[in-house]
Rosetta silent file (secondary structure, phi, psi, omega in degrees, C-alpha in Angstrom):
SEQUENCE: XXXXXXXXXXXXXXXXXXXXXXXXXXXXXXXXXXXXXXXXXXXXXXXXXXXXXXXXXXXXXXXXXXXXXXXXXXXXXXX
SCORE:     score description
SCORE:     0.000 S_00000001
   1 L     0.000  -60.618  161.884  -52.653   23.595   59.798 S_00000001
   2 H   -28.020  -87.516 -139.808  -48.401   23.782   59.472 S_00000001
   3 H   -51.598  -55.887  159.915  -47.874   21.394   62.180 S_00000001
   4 H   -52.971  -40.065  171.491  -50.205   19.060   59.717 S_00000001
   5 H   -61.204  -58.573  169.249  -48.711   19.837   56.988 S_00000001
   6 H   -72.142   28.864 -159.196  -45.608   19.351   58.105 S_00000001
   7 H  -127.006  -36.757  117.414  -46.165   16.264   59.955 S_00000001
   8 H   -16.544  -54.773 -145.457  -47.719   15.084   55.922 S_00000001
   9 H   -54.585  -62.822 -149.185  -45.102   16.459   54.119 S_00000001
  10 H   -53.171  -42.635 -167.894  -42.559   13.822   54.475 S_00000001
  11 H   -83.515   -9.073 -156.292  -44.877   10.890   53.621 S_00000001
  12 H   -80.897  -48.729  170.393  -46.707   12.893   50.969 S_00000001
  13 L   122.288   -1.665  173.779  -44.516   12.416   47.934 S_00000001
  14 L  -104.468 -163.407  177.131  -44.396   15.506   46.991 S_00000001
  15 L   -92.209  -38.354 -175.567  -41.823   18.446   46.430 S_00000001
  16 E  -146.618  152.594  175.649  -44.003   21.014   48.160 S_00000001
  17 E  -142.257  150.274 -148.156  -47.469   21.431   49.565 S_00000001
  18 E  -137.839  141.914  158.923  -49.180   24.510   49.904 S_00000001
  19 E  -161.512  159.433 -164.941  -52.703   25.415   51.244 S_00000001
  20 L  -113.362  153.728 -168.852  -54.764   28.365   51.062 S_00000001
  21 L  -167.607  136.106  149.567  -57.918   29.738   53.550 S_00000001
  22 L  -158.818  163.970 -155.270  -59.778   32.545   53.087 S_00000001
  23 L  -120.854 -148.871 -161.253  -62.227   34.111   54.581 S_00000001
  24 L  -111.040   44.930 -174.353  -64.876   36.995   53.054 S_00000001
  25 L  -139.219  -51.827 -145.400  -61.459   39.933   53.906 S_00000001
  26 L  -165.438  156.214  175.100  -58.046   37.922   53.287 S_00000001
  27 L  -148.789  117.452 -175.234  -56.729   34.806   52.092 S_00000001
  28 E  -105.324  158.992  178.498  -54.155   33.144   53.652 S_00000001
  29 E  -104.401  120.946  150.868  -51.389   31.010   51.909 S_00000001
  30 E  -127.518  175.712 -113.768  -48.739   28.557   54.007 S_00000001
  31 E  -174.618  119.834  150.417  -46.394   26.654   52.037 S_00000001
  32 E  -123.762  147.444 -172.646  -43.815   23.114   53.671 S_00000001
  33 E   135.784  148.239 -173.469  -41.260   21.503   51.461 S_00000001
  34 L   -71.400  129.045  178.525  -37.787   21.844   50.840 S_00000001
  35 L    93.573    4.082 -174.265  -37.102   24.927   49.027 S_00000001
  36 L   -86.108  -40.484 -172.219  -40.804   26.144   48.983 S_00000001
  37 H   -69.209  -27.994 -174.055  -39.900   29.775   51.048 S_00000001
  38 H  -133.954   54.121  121.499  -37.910   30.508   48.423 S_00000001
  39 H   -77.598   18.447 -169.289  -40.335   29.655   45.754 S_00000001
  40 H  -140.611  -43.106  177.395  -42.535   31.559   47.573 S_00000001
  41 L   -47.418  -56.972 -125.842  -39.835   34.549   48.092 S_00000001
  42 L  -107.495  -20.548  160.976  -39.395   34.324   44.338 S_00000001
  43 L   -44.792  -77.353  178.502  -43.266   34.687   43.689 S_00000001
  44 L  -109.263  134.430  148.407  -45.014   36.988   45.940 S_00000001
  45 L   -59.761  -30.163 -171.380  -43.653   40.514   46.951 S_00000001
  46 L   -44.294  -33.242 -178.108  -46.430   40.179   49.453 S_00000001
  47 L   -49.796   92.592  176.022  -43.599   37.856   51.029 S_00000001
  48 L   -98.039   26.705 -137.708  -42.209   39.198   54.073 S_00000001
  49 L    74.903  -29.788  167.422  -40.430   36.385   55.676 S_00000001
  50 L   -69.785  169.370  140.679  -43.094   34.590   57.783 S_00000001
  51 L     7.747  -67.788  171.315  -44.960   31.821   57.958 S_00000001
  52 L  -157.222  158.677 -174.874  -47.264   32.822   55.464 S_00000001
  53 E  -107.515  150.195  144.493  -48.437   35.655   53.463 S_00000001
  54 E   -73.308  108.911 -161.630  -51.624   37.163   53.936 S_00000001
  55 L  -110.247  137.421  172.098  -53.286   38.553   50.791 S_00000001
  56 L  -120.799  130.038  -19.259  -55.675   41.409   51.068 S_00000001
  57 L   -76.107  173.436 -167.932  -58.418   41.488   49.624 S_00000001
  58 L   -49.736 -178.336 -166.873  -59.418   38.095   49.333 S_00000001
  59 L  -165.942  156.076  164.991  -58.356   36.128   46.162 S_00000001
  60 L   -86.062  148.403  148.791  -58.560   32.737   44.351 S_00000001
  61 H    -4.611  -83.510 -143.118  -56.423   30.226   43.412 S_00000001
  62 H   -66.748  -43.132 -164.363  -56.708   30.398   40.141 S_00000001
  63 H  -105.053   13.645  171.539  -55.947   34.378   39.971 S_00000001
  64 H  -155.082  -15.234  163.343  -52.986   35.105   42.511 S_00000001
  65 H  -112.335   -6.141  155.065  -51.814   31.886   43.777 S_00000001
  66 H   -75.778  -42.355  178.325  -51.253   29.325   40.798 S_00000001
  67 H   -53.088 -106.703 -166.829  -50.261   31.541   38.155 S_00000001
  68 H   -33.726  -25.280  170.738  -46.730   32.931   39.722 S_00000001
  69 H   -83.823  -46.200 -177.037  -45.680   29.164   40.992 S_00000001
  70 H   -83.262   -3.817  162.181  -46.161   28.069   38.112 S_00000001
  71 H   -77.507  -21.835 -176.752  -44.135   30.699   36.107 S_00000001
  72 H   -82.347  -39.831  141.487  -41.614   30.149   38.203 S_00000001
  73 H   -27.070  -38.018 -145.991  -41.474   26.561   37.915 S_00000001
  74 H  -113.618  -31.823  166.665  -41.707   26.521   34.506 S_00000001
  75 H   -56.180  -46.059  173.374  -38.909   29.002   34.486 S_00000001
  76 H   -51.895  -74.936  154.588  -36.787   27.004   36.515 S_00000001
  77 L   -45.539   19.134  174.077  -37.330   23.838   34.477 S_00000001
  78 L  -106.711  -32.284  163.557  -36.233   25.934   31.312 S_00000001
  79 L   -33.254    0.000    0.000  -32.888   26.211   32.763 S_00000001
């Protein structure tokens, strides 16, 4: 799924693109764009340096991975 994503990214138009899988244990998040690890650094603690973080137990969208990008965004653009 990277290697598509990043093989997208360029053409996609966006700043960053992000996608999420999860299964009925974990859910994982990976993340291409410039500057996305460290929006993603600046996010998750979960964030160890890799690839992607791995969240345990599984999770939504809506309640652990849109909410911190978009405070941080929103932070950013307050600047």
């Amino acid at each position: 799924m990277k290697r598509y994503m990043q093989e997208v990214y360029p053409q996609s138009g966006q700043d960053y693109l992000f996608c999420m899988v999860s299964d009925s244990g974990s859910t994982w998040l990976s993340w291409v764009g410039d500057g996305s690890e460290e929006l993603v650094r600046e996010c998750y603690e979960e964030y160890d340096g890799g690839e992607y973080i791995i969240f345990r137990p599984a999770t939504t969208r809506k309640l652990k991975i849109v909410p911190p990008l978009m405070k941080v965004l929103e932070n950013r653009n307050a600047k």
